[in-house]
C-alpha positions as CSV (number, residue, x, y, z in Angstrom):
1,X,-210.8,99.4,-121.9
2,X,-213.0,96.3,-120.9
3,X,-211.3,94.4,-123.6
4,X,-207.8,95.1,-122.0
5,X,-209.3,93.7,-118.3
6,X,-210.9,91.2,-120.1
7,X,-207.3,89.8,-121.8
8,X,-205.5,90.1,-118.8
9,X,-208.3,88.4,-116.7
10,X,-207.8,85.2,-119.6
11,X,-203.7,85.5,-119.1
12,X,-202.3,82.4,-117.5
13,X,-198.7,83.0,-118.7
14,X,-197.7,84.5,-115.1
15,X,-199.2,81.3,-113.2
16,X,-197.3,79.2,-115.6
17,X,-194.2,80.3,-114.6
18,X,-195.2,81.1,-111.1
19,X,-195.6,76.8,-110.8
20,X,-192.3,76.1,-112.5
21,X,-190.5,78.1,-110.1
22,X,-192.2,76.2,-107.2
23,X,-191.4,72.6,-109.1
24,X,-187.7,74.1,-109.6
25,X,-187.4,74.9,-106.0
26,X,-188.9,71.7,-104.2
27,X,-186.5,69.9,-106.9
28,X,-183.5,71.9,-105.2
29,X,-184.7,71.5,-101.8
30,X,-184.6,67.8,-102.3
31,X,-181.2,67.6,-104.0
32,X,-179.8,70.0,-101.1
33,X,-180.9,67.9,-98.7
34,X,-179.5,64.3,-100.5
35,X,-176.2,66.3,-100.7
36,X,-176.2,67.8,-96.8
37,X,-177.3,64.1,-95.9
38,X,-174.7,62.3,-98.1
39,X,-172.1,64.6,-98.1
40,X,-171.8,63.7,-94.2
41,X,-171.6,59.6,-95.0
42,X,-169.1,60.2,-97.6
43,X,-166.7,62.5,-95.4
44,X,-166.8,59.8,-92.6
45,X,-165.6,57.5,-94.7
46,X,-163.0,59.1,-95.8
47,X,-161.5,60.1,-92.4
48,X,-161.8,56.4,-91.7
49,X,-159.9,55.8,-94.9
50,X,-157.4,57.9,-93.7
51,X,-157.4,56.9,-90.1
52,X,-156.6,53.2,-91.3
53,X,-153.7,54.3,-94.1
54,X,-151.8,56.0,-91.0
């Protein structure tokens, strides 16, 4: 039994993937935000676009 505590104690596998969710989800958070930011640039232009082909 104190060999089983003692191997889970010395298991890192969880933290492991633990950290690459939390580098996977600060990389969306920054691509969410470059779209929400961009995506409102890019729709003003087009409705200028279209304002000036009318």
């Amino acid at each position: 039994m104190k060999n089983l505590f003692a191997r889970f104690a010395q298991d890192t596998s969880g933290a492991t993937a633990i950290e690459y969710g939390l580098i996977a989800a600060g990389i969306a958070a920054v691509v969410i935000t470059a779209v929400y930011s961009l995506g409102s640039k890019v729709n003003d232009t087009f409705v200028k676009i279209n304002g000036e082909l009318k």
